[in-house]
C-alpha positions as CSV (number, residue, x, y, z in Angstrom):
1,X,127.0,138.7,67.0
2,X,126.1,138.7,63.4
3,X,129.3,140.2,61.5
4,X,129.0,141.8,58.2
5,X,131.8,143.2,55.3
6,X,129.5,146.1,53.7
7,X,130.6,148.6,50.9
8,X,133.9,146.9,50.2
9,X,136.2,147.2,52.9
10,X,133.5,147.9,56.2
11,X,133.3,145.6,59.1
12,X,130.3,145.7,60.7
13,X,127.5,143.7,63.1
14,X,124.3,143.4,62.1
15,X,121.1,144.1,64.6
16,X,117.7,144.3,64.7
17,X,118.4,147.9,63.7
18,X,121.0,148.1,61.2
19,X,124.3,147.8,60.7
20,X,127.0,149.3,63.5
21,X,130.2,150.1,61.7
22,X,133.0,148.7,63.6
23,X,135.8,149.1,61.2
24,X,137.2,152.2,62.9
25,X,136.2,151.2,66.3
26,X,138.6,148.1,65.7
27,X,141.4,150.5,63.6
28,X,140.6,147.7,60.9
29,X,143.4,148.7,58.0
30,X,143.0,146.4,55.3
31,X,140.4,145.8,52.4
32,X,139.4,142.0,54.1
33,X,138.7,143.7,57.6
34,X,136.9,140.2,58.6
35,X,140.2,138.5,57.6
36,X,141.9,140.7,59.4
37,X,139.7,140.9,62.6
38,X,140.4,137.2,62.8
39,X,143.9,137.6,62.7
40,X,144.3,140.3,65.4
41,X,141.7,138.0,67.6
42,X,139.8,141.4,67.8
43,X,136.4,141.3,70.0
44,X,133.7,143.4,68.7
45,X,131.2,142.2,71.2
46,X,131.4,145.6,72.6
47,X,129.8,147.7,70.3
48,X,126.5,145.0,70.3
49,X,124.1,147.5,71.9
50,X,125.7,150.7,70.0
51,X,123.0,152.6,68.0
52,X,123.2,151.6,63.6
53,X,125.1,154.0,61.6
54,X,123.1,152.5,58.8
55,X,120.1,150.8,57.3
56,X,120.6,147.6,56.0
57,X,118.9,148.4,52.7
58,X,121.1,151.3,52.6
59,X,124.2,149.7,52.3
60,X,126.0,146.6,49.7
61,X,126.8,143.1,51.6
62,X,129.6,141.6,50.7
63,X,131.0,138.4,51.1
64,X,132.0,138.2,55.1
65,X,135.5,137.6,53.7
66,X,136.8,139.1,50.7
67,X,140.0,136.7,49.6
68,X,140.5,133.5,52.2
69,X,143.6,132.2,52.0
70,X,141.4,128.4,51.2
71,X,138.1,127.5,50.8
72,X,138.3,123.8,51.6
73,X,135.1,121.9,51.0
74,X,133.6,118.2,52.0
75,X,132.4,116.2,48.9
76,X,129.3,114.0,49.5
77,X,128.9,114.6,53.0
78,X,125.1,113.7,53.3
79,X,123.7,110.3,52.4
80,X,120.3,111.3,50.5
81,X,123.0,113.1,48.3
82,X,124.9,110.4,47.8
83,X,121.9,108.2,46.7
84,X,121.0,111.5,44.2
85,X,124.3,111.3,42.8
86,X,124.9,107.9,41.9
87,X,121.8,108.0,40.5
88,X,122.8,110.9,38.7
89,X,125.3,110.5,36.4
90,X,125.7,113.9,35.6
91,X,126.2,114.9,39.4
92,X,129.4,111.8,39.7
93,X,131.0,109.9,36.9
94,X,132.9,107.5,38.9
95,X,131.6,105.3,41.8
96,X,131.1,107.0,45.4
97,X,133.6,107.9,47.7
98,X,134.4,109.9,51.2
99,X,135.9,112.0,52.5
100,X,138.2,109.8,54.3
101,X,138.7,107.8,51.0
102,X,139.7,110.6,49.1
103,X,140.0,113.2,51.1
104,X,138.6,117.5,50.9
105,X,138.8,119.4,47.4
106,X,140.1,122.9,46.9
107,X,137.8,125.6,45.5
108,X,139.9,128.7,44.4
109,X,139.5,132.0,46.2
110,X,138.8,134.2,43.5
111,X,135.5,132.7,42.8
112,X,134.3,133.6,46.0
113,X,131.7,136.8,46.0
114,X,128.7,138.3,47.7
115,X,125.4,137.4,48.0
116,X,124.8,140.8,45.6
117,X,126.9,140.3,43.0
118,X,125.2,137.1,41.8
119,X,126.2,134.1,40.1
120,X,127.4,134.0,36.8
121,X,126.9,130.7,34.7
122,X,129.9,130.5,31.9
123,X,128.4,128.0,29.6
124,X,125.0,127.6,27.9
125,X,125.6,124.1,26.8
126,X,126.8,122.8,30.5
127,X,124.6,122.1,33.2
128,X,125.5,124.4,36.2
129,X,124.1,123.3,40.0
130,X,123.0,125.3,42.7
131,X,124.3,123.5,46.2
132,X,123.5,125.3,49.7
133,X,125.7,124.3,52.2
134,X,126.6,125.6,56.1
135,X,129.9,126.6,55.8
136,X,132.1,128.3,58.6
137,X,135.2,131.0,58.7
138,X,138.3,130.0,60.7
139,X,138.9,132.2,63.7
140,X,142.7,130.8,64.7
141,X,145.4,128.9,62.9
142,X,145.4,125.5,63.4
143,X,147.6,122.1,62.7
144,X,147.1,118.6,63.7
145,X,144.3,119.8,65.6
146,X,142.0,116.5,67.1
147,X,138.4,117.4,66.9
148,X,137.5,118.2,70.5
149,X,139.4,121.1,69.9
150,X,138.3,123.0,66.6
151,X,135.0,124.3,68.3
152,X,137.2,127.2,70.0
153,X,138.9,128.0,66.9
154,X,136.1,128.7,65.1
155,X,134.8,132.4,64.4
156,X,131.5,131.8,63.3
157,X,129.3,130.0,60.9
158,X,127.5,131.9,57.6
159,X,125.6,130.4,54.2
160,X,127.2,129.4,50.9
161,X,126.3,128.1,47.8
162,X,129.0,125.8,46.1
163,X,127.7,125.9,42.4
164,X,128.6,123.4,40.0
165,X,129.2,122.8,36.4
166,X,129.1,119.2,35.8
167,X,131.0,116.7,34.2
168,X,134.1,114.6,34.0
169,X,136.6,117.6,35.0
170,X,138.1,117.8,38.5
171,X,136.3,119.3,41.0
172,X,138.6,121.8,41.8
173,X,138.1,123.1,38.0
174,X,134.3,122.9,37.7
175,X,133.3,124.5,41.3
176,X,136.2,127.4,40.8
177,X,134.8,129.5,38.1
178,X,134.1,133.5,39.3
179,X,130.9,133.6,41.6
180,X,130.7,130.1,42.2
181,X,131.1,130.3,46.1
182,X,128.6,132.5,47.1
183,X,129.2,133.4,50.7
184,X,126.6,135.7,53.1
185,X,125.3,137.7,54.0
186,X,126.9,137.6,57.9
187,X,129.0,135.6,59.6
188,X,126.9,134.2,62.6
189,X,129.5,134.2,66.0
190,X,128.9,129.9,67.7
191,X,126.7,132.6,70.7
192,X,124.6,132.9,68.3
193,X,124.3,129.1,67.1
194,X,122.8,126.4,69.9
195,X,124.4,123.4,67.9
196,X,125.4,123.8,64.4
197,X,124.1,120.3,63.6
198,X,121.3,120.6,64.1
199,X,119.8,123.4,61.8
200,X,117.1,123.8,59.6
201,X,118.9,125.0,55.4
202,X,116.6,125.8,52.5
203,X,117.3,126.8,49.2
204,X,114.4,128.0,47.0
205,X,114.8,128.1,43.3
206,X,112.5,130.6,41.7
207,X,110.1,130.6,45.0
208,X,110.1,126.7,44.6
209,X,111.4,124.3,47.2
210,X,114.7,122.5,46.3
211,X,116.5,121.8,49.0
212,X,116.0,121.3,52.5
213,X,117.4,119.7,55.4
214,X,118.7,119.8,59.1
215,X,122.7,119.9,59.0
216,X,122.4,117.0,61.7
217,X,122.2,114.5,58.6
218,X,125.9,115.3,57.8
219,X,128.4,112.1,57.3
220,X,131.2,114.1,59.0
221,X,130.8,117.4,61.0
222,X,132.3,120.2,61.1
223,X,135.2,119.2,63.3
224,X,135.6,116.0,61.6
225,X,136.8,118.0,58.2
226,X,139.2,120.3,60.2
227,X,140.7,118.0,62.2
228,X,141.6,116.0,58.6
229,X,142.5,119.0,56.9
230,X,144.7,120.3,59.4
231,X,146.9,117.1,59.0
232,X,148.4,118.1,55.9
233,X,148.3,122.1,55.9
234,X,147.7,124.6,58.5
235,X,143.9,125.9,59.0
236,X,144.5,129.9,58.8
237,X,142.5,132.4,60.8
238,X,139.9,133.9,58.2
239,X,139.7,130.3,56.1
240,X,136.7,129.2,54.7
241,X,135.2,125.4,55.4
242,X,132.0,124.4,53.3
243,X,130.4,121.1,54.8
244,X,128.6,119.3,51.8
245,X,125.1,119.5,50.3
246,X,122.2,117.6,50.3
247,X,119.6,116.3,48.1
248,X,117.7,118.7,46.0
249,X,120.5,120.3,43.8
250,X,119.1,120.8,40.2
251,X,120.2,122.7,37.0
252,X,120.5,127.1,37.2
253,X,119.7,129.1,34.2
254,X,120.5,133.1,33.7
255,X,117.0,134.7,34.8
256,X,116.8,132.3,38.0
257,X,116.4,133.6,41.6
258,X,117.9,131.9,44.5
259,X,116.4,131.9,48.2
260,X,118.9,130.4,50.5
261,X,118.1,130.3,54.6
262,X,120.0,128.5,57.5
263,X,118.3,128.8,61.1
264,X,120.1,131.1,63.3
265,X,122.5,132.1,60.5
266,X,120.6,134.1,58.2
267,X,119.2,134.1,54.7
268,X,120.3,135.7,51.0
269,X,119.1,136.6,47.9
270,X,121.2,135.7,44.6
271,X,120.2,136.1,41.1
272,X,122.0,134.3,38.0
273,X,123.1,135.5,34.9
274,X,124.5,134.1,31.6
275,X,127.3,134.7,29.4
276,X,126.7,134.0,25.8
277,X,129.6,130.8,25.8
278,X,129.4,127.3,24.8
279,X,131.9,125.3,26.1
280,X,131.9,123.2,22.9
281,X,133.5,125.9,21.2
282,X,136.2,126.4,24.2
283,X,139.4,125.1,22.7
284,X,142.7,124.6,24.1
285,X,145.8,124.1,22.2
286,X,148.8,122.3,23.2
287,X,151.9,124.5,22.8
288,X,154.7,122.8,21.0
289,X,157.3,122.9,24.1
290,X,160.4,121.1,22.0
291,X,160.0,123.7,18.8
């Protein structure tokens, strides 16, 4: 199954045909119906063969999960990207590390959105990276889980793009700005995926090649990160985990078009946009606490 959030708050699986709406099928309640089909352990498998209430072109795809409670993501996770980084001092400022060195960053749910609403850069005066990366939603909640096991607890796999600004901020701050996890346009169910490392990703940046790879160059897979993760703080159903990019990423600018495809997951269009800010002229004062 291919599941879809459409026109805010539908559920949905995407076929050859269209979209079947699900959401009422499932008595889905919420605004995050993915979230919440997680939750409930709900099987829409079902409805596969119904006849499409609606044309995909006909309808607005969302991100598959509206507000995850985390979006936990794997820095440097694929060695041609280390190489590009260190050689790139804009891209890491301090000498390379793992994830078992230093361990998963945070990226903050509200800067997740939909392959249609775009990506916004904030600054002019800031580079800002486009970085496609196989990332999967949680299907279970999970703690101390060993490896073996997180393939079950897994709902399904979909595409996101972790953009960037660079610099010496942490990079929780520079990755968390509004539409800076792009995540779409489906959520693909593991039926649907032979052996998620070992799929063909490209990005395309104005029709031009940037990226591309097969996730089978990854450091540490996808069970690796959950199992670590799960050691300090419970994995919840409807969760987002982004694996790491590889080599290729390179600057975005308002006017840009991005092509992203994974094999067997799917593949999204997202344009960029500019605000009129220079982060030069961003200034924080310190509030006189003992006045």
């Amino acid at each position: 199954m291919r599941l879809v959030r459409f026109n805010d708050d539908r559920l949905g699986l995407l076929t050859d045909d269209g979209i079947v709406d699900v959401t009422d099928r499932l008595g889905l309640e919420t605004n995050d119906p993915l979230r919440e089909y997680a939750t409930r352990n709900l099987d829409a498998s079902e409805f596969s063969d119904a006849d499409a209430d609606y044309d995909r072109g006909e309808v607005r795809i969302e991100s598959p999960v509206r507000r995850p409670g985390k979006v936990i993501a794997a820095p440097l996770n694929y060695e041609n990207h280390v190489e590009e980084a260190l050689a790139d001092k804009d891209i890491v400022t301090q000498e390379w590390f793992t994830i078992e060195d230093k361990g998963y960053f945070l990226k903050a749910p509200s800067s997740v959105a939909g392959p249609e609403d775009g990506i916004e850069v904030p600054f002019s005066d800031r580079r800002v990276d486009h970085e496609i990366e196989l990332a999967f939603v949680m299907g279970e909640d999970v703690k101390d889980i060993d490896s073996d096991d997180v393939w079950d607890a897994i709902l399904g796999y979909t595409i996101l793009l972790d953009v960037s600004v660079r610099g010496d901020q942490d990079r929780s701050n520079r990755k968390s700005y509004d539409t800076f996890t792009i995540i779409g346009p489906c959520v693909a169910t593991p039926d649907e995926i032979d052996d998620p490392h070992d799929l063909e990703m490209e990005l395309q940046l104005n029709g031009e090649t940037r990226q591309q790879e097969n996730t089978g160059e990854m450091i540490y897979s996808c069970a690796d990160i959950v199992e670590y993760a799960s050691i300090g703080a419970t994995i919840e159903a409807g969760d987002v985990i982004t694996t790491g990019t590889p080599e290729g990423v390179s600057a975005i600018t308002g006017g840009d078009t991005i092509d992203a495809e994974i094999e067997s997951v799917g593949s999204m269009v997202v344009d960029v946009t500019e605000r009129d800010l220079s982060f030069e002229d961003v200034d924080v004062e310190k509030s006189q606490l003992n006045e």
